[in-house]
GUSE-226003 format. One line per field, with one value per atom (N, C-alpha, C, O): x, y, z; residue in one letter; atom name; residue number from 1. Coordinates in steps of 0.05 Angstrom, whole numbers. Atoms other than C-alpha are relative to their C-alpha. Example, Ala and Ser with C-alpha at 12.3 -4.5 7.8 and 13.67 -1.06 7.14 Angstrom:
! residues 2
u = c(18 246 18 39 -16 273 -15 -5)
v = c(-24 -90 24 24 -24 -21 22 44)
w = c(0 156 0 13 -1 143 14 18)
aa = c(A A A A S S S S)
at = c(N CA C O N CA C O)
i = c(1 1 1 1 2 2 2 2)
This chain:
! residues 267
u = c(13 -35 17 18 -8 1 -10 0 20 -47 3 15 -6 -50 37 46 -27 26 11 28 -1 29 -11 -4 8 -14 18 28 -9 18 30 38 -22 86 -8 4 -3 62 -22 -29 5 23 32 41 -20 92 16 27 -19 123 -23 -11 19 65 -2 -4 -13 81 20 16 -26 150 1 14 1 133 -14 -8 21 81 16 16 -20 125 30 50 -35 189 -6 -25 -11 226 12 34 -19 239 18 19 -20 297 12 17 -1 319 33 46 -25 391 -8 7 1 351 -14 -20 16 315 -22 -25 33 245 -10 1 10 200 -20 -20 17 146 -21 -22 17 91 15 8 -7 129 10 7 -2 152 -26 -28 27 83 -16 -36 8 69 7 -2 -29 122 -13 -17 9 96 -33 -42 31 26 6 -2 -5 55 3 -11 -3 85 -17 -22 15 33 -30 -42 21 -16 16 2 -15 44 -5 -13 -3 44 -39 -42 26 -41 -4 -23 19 -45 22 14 -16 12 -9 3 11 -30 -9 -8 20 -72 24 17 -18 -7 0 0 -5 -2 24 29 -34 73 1 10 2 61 -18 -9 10 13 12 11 -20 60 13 10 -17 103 9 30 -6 99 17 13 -31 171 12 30 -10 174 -20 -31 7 131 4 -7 -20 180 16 25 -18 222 -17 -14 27 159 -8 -13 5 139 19 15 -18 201 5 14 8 191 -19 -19 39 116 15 14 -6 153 18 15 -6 199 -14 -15 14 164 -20 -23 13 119 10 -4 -24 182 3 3 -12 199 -24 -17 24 127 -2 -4 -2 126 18 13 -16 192 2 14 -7 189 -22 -20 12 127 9 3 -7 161 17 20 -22 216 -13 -3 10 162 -19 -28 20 122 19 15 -29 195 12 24 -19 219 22 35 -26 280 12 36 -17 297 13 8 -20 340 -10 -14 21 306 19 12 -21 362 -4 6 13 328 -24 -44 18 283 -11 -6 21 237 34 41 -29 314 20 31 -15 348 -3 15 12 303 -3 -2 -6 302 27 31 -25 373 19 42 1 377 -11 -2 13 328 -7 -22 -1 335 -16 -18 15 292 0 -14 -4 315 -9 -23 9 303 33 47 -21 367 -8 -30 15 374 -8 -2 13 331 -24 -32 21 273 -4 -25 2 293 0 20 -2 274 5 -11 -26 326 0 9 -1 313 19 23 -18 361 -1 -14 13 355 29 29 -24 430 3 1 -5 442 -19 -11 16 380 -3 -10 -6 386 -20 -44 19 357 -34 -58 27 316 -22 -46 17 285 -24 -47 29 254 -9 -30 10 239 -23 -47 22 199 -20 -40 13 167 -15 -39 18 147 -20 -12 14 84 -20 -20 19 16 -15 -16 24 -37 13 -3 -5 9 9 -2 8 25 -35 -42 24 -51 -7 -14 9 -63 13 0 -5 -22 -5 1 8 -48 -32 -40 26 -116 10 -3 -10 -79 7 -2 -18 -46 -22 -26 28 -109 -14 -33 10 -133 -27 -39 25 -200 -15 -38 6 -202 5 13 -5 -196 23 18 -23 -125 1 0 -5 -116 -33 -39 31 -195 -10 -22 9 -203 9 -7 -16 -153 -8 -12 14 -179 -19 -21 29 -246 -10 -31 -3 -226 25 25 -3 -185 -11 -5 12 -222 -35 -53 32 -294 -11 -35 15 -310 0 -12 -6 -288 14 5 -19 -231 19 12 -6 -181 4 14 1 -185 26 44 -36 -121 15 33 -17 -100 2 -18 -4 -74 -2 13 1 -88 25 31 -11 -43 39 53 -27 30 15 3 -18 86 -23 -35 18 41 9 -5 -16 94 -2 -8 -1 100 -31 -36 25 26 -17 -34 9 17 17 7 -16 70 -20 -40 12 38 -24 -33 27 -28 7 1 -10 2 11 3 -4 37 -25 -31 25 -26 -23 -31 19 -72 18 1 -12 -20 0 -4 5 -19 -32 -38 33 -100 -1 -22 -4 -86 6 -4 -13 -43 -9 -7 13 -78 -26 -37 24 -140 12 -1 -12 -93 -3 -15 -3 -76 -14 -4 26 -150 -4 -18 8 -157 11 -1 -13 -106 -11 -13 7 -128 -23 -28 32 -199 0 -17 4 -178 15 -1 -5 -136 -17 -17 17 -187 -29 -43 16 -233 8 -3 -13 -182 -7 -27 10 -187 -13 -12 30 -249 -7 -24 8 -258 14 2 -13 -204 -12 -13 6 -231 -28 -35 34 -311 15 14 -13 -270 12 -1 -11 -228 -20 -14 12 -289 -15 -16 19 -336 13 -1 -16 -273 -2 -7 -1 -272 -23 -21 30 -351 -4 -11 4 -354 9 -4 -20 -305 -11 -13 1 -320 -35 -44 22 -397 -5 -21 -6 -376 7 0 -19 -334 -26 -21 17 -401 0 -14 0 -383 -24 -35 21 -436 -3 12 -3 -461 6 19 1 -473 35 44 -29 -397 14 38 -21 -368 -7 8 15 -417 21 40 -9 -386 36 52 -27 -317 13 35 -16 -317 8 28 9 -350 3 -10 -3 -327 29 42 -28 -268 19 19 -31 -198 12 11 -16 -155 10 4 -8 -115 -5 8 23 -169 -4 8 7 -195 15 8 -25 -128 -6 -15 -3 -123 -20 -9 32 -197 7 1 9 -188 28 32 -28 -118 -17 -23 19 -156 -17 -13 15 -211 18 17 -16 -154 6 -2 -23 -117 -18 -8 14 -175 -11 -17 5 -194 31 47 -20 -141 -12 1 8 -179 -3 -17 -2 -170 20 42 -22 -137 29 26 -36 -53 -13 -31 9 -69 -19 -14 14 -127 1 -2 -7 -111 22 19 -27 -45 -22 -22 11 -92 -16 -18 25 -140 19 13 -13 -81 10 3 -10 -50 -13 -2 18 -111 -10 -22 13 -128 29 26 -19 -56 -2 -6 8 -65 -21 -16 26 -132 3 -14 3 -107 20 21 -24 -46 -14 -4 14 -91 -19 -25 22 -135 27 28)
v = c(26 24 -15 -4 17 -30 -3 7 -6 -42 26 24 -21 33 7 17 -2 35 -13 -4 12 -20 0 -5 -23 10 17 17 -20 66 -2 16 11 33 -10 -2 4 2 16 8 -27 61 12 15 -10 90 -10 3 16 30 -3 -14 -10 40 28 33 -26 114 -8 -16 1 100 -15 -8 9 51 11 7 -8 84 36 44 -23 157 -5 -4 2 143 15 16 -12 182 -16 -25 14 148 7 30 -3 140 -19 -40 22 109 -2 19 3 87 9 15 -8 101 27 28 -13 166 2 2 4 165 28 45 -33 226 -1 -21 -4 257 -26 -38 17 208 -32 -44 18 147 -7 -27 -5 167 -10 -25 -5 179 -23 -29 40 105 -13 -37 24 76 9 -9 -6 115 -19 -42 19 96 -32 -44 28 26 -15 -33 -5 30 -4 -27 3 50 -22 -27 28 -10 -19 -37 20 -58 3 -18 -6 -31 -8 -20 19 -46 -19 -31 23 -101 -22 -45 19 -136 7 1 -6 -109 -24 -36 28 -164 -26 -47 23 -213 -16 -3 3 -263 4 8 -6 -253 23 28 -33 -174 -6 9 6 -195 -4 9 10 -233 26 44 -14 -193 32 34 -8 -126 19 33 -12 -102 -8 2 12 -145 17 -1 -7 -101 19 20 -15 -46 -16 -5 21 -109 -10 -8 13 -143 13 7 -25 -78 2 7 -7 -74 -38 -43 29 -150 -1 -13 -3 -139 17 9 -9 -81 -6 0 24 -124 -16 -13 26 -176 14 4 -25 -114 6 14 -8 -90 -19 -14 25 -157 -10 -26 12 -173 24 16 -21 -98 -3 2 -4 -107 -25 -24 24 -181 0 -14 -8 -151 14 9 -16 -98 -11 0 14 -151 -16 -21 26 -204 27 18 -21 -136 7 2 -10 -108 -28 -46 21 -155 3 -14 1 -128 -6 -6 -3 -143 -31 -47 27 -204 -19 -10 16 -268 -9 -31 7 -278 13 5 -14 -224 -12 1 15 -279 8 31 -9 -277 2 23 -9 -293 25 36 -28 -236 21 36 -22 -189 -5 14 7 -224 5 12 2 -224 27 29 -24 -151 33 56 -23 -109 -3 -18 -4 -91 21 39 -20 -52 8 -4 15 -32 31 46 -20 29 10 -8 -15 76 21 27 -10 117 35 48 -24 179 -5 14 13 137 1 7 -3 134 -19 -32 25 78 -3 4 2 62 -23 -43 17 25 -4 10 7 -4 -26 -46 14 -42 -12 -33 20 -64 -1 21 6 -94 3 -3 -4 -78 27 46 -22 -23 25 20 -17 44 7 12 -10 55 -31 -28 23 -18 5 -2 -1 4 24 23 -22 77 -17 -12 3 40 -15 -13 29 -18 18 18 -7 30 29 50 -23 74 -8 -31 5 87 -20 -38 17 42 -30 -46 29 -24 4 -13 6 -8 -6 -21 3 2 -33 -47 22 -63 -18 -35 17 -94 -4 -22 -4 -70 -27 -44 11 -99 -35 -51 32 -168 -4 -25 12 -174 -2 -23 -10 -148 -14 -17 26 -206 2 -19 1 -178 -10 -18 8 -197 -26 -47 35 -255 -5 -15 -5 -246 7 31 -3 -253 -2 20 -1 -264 33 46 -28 -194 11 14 -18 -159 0 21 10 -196 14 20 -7 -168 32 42 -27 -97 4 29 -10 -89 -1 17 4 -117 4 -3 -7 -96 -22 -21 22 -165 -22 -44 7 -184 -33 -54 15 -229 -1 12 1 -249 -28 -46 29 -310 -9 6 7 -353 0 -16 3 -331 -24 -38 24 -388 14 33 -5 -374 -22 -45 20 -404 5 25 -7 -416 16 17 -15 -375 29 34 -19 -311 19 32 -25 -263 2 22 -2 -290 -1 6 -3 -297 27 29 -26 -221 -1 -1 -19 -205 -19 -5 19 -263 13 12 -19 -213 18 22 -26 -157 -4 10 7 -189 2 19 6 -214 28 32 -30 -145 16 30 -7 -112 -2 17 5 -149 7 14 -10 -134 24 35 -31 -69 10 32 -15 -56 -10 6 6 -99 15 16 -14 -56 32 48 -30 11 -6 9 -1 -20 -8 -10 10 -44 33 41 -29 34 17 33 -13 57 -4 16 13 19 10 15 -13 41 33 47 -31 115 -6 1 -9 109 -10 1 2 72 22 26 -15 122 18 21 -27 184 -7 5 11 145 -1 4 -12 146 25 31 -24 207 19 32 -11 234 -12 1 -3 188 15 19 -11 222 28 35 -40 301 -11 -13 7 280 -9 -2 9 247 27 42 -21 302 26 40 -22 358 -4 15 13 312 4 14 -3 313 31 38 -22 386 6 11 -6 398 -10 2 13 352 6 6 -6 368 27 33 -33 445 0 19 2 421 -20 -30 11 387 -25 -33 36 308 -6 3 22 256 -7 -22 17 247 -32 -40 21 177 -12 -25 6 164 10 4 -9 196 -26 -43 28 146 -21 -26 27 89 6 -11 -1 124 -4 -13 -6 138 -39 -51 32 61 -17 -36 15 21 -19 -13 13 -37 14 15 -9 -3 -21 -41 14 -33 22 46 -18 -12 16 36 -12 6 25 44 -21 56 16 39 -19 83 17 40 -11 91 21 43 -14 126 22 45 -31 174 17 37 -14 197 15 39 -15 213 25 46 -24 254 26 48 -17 285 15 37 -14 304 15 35 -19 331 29 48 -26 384 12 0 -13 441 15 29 -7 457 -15 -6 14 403 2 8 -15 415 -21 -45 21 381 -13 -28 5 367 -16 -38 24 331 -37 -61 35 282 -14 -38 12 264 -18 -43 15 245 -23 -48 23 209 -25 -49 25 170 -16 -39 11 155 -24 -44 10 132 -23 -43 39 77 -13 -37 22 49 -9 -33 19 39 -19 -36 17 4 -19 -37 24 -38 -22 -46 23 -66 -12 -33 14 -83 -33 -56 24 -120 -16 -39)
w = c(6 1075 -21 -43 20 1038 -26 -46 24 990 -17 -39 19 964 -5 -26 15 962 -14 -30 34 915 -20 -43 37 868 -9 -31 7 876 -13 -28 5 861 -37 -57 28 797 -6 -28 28 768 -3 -26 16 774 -28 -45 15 735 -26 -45 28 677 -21 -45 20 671 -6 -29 14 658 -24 -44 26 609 -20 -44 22 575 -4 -27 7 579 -8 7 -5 549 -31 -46 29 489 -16 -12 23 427 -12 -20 22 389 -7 4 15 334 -13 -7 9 299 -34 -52 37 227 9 33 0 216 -23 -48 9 210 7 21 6 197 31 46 -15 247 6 27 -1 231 4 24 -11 230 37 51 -36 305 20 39 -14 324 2 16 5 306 14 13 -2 339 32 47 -25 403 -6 -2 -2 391 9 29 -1 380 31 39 -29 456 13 22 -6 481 15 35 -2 463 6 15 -3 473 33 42 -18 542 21 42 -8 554 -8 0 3 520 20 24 -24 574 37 58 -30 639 10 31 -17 639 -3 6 3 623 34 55 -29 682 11 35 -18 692 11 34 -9 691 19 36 -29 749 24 45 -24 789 2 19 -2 776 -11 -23 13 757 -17 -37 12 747 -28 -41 32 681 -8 -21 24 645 -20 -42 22 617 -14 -35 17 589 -17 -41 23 561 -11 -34 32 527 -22 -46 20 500 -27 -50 14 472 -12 -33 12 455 -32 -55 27 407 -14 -38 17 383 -19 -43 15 359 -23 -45 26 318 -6 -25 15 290 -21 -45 14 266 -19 -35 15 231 -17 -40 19 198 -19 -43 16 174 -17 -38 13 155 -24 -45 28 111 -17 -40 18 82 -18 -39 13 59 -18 -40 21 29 -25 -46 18 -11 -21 -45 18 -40 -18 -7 11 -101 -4 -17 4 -97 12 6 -27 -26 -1 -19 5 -20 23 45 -12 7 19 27 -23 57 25 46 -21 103 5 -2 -9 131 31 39 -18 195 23 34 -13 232 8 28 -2 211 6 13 -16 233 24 40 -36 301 9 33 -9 302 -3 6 7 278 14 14 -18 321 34 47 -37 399 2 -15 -19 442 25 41 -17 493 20 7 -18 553 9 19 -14 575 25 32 -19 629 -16 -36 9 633 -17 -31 11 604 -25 -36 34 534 -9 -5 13 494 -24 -42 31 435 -10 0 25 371 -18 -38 27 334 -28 -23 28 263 -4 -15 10 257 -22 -33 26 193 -20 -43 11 164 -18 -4 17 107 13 14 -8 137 -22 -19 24 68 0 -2 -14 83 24 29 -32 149 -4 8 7 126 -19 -15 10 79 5 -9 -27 127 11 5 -18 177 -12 -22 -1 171 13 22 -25 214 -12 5 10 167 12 21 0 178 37 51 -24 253 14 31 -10 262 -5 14 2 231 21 33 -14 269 34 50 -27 333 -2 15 6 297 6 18 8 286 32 40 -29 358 20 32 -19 400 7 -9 -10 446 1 2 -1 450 -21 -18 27 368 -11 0 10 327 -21 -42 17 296 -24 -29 37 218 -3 -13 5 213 0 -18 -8 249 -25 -43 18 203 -23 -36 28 141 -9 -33 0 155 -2 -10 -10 177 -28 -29 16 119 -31 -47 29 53 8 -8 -1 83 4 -2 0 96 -25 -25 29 24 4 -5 -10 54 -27 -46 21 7 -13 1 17 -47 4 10 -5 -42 27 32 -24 31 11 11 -16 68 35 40 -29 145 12 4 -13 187 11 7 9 203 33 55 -17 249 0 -21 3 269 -15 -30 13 245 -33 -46 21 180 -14 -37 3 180 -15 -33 3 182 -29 -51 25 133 -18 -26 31 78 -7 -30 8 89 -17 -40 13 73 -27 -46 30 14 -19 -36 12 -9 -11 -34 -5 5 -11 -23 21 -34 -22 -36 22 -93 -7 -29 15 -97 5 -1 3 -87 -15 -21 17 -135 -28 -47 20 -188 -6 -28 12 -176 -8 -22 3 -177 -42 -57 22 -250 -22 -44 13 -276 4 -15 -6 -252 -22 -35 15 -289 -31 -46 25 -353 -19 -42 20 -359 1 -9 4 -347 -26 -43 26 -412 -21 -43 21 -446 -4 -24 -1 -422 -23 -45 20 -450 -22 -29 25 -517 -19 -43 10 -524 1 -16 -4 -510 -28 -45 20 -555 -34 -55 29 -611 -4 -27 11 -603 -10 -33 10 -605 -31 -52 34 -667 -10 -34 30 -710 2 -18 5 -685 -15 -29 15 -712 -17 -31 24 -768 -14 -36 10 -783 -8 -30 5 -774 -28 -48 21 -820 -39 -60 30 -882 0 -23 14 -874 -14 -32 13 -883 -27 -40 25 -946 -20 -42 14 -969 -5 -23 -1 -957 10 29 -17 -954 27 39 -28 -887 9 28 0 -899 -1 18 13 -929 21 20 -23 -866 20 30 -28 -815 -14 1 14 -860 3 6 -6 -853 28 34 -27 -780 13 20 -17 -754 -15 -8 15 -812 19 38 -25 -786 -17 -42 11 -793 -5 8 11 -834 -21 -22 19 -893 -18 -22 14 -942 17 8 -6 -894 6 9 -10 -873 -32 -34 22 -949 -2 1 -2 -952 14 6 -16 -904 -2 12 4 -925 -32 -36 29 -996 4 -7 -6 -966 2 -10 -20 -919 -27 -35 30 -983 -18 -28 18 -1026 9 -6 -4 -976 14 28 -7 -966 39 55 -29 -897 19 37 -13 -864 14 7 -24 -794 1 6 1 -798 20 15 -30 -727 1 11 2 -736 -14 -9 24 -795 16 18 -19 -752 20 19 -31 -687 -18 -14 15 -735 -12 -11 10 -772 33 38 -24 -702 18 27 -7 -676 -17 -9 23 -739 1 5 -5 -735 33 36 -9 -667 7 23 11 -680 -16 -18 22 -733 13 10 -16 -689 26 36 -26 -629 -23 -19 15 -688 -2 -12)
aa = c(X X X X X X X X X X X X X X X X X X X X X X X X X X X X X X X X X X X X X X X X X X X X X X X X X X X X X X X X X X X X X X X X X X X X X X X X X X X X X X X X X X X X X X X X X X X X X X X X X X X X X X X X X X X X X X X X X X X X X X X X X X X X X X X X X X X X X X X X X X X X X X X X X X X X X X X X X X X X X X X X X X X X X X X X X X X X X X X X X X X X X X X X X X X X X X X X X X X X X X X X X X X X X X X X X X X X X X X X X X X X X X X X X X X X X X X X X X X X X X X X X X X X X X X X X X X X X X X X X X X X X X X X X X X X X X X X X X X X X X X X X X X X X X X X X X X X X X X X X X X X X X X X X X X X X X X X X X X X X X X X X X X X X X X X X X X X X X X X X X X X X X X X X X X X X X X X X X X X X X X X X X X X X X X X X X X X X X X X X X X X X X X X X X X X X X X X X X X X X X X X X X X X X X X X X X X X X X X X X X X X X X X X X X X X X X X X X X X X X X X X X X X X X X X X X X X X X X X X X X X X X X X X X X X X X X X X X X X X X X X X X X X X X X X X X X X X X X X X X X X X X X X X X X X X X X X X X X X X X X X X X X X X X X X X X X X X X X X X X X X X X X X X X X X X X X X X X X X X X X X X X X X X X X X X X X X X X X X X X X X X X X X X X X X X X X X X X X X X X X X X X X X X X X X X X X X X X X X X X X X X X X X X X X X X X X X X X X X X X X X X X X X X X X X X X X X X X X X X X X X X X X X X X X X X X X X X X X X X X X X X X X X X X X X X X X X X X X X X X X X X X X X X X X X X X X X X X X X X X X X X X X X X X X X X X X X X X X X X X X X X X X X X X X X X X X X X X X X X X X X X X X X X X X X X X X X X X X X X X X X X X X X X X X X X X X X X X X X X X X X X X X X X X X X X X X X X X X X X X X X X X X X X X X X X X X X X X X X X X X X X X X X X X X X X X X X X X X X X X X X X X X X X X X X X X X X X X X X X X X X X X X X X X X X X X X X X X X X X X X X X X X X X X X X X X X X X X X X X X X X X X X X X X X X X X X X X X X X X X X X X X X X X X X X X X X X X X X X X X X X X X X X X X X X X X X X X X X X X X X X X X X X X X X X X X X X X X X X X X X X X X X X X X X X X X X X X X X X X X X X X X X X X X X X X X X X X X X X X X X X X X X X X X X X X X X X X X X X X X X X X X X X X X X X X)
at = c(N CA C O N CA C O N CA C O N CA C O N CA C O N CA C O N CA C O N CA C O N CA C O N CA C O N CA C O N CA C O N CA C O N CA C O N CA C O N CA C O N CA C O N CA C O N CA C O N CA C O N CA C O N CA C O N CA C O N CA C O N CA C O N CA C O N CA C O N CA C O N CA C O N CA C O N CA C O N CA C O N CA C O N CA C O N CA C O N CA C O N CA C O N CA C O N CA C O N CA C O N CA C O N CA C O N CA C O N CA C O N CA C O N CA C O N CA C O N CA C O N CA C O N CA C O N CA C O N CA C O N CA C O N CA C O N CA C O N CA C O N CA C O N CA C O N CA C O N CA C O N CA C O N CA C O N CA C O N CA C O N CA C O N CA C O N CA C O N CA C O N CA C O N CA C O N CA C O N CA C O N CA C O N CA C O N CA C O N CA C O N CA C O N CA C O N CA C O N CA C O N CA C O N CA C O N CA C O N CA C O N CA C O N CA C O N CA C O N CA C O N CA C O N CA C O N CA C O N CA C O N CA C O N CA C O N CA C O N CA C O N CA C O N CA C O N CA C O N CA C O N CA C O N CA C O N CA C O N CA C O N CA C O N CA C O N CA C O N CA C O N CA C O N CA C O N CA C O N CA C O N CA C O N CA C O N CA C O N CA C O N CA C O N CA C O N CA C O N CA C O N CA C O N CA C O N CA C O N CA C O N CA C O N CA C O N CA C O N CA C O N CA C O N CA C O N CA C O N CA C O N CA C O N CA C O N CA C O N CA C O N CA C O N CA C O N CA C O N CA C O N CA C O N CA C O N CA C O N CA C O N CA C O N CA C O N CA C O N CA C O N CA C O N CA C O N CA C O N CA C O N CA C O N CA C O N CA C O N CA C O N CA C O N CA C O N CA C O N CA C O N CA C O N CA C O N CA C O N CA C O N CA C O N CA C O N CA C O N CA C O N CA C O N CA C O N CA C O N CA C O N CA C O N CA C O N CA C O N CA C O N CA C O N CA C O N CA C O N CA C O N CA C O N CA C O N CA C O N CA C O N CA C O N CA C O N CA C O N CA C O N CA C O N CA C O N CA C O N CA C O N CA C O N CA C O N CA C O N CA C O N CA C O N CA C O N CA C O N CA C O N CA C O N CA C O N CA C O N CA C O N CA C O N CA C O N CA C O N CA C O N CA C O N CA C O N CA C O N CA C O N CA C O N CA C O N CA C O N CA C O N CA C O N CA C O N CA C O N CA C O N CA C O N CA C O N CA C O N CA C O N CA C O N CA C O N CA C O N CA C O N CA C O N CA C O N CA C O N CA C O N CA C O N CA C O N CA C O N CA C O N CA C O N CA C O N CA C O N CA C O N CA C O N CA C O N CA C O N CA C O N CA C O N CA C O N CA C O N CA C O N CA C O N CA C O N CA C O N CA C O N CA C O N CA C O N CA C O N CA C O N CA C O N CA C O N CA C O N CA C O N CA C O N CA C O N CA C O N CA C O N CA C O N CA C O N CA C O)
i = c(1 1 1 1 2 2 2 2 3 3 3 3 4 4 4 4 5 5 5 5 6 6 6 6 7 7 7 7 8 8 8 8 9 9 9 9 10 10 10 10 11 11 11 11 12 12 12 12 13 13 13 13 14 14 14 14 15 15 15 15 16 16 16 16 17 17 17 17 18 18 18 18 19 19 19 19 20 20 20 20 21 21 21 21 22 22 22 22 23 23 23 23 24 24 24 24 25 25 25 25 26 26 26 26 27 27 27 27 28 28 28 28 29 29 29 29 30 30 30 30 31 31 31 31 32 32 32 32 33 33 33 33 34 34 34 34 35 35 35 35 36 36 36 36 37 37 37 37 38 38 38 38 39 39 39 39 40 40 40 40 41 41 41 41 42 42 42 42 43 43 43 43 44 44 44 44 45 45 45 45 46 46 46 46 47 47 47 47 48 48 48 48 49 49 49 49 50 50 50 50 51 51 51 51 52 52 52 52 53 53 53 53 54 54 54 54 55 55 55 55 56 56 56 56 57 57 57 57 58 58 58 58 59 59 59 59 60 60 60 60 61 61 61 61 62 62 62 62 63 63 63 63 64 64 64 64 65 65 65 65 66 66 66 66 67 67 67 67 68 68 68 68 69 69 69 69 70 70 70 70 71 71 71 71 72 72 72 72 73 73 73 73 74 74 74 74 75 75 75 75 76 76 76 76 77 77 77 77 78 78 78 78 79 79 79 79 80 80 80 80 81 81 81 81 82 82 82 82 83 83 83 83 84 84 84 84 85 85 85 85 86 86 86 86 87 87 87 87 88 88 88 88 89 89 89 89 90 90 90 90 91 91 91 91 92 92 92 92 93 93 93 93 94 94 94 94 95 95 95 95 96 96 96 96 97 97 97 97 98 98 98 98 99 99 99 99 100 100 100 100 101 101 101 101 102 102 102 102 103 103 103 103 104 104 104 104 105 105 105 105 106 106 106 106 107 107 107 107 108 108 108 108 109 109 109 109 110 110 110 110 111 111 111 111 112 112 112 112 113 113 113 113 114 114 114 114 115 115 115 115 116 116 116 116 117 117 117 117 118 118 118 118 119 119 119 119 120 120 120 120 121 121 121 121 122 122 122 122 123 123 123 123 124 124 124 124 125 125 125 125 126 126 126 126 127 127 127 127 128 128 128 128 129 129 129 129 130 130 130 130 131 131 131 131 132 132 132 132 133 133 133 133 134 134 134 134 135 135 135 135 136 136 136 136 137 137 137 137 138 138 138 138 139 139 139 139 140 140 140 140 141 141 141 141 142 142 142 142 143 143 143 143 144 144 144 144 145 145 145 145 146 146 146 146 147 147 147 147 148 148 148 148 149 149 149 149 150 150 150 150 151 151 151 151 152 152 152 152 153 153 153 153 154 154 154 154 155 155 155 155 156 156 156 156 157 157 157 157 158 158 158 158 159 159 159 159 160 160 160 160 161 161 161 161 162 162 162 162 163 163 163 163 164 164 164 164 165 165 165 165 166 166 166 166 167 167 167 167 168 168 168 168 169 169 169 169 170 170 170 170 171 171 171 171 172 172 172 172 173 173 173 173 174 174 174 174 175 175 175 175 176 176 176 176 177 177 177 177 178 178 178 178 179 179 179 179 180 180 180 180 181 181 181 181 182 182 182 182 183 183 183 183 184 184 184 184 185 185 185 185 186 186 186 186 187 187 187 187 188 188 188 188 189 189 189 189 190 190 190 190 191 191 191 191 192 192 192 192 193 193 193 193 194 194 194 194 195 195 195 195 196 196 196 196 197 197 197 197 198 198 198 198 199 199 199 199 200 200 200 200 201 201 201 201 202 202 202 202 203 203 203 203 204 204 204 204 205 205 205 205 206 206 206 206 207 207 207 207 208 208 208 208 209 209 209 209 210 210 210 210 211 211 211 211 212 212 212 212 213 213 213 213 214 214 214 214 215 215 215 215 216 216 216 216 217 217 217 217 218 218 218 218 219 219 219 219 220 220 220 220 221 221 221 221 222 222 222 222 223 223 223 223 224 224 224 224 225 225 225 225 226 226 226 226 227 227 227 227 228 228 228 228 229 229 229 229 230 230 230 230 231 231 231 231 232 232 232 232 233 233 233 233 234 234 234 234 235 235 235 235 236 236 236 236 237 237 237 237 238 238 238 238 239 239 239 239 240 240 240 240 241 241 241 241 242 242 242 242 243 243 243 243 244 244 244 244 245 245 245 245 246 246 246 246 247 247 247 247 248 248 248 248 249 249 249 249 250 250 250 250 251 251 251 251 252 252 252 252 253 253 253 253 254 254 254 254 255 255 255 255 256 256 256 256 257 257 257 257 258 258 258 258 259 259 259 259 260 260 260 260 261 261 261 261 262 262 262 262 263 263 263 263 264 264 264 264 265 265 265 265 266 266 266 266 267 267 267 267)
């Protein structure tokens, strides 16, 4: 029957696209591979329903290999706008004019990056930003909206501009969703050392308390020493105490002076 032999003709021409062995001109580890397949993959369903791959569907090992193109070129044209070191001459161009995709025989499909520094695309490609971009391309979704939504929880981000060339669209997210990433990594970072801080100044007064109530100091005159404002006076003050008892831990009086000069330089 006609009919079943042209199914049967393009299921063959779907395995072949959807079974092929990658390889690449940079080397990339296990998981980046496994991406790059995945990537395939969806490049390969989301062009079934294409009308040309209808007419025709001998174009759709070439249009896969264009579909992953064009995701090459939006990964890497993010990884270029995220890196301040990368040189702003590697524009959305250069990466077009840089990466082929193409199929050899024996169904191997071979990536090449060209002029593009291997340690550039080692660091461009991993699974979280292909996934996204599967999220971003995915006609069943609502492009940069979807992505927006599915990566900040619904949050979105303040400042994004929507809009524009799609490619550079994605990368300007990723810029963007980076920088609030990395500003909350370093609001993170901040309150753990103000945490430590604190923490280290309650141990040092409480070593400190122990100590000088054993040696028979005023409780009161210590409260007034610990929570009084640092300044030089009290530096002075508590260097006196330090000095009148011979049991007073080295180690301590150090953390304790350490701790009021930096207190008096923040004042």
């Amino acid at each position: 029957m006609p009919e079943a032999r042209a199914q049967k003709i393009i299921d063959q021409i779907i395995a072949r696209a959807t079974d092929v062995s990658i390889v690449s001109d940079v080397a990339l580890n296990d998981e980046q591979l496994q991406a790059l397949y995945s990537l395939n993959e969806y490049c390969v369903h989301q062009l079934l329903t294409n009308p040309e791959v209808a007419r025709d569907p001998r174009k759709l090992i070439y249009m896969t290999n264009q579909e992953m193109k064009t995701a090459l070129v939006a990964i890497c044209l993010a990884g270029n706008l995220i890196n301040p070191m990368r040189k702003r001459r590697e524009d959305l161009q250069f990466f077009v004019d840089n990466i082929t995709v193409s199929v050899e025989e024996g169904n191997v499909k071979r990536i090449c990056f060209g002029k593009i520094s291997p340690y550039d695309v080692q660091d461009a490609i991993y699974y979280d930003i292909v996934e996204d971009w599967k999220i971003y391309r995915d006609k069943e979704g609502q492009g940069i909206i979807t992505l927006m939504d599915d990566k900040t929880n619904l949050v979105r981000l303040p400042g994004y501009k929507m809009g524009g060339n799609p490619l550079y669209e994605f990368a300007r997210f990723h810029r963007k969703y980076t920088e609030k990433e990395r500003k909350k990594e370093e609001r993170a970072r901040d309150e753990a050392q103000i945490a430590f801080r604190n923490e280290m100044a309650r141990t040092i007064a409480h070593q400190v308390t122990q100590q000088q109530l054993l040696e028979g100091k005023n409780p009161m005159e210590l409260m007034e020493l610990l929570f009084a404002p640092t300044g030089r006076k009290s530096q002075e003050k508590i260097k006196k105490i330090a000095g009148q008892s011979k049991k007073v831990d080295k180690e301590i009086e150090q953390n304790i002076m350490l701790m009021l000069e930096d207190k008096s330089g923040e004042e």
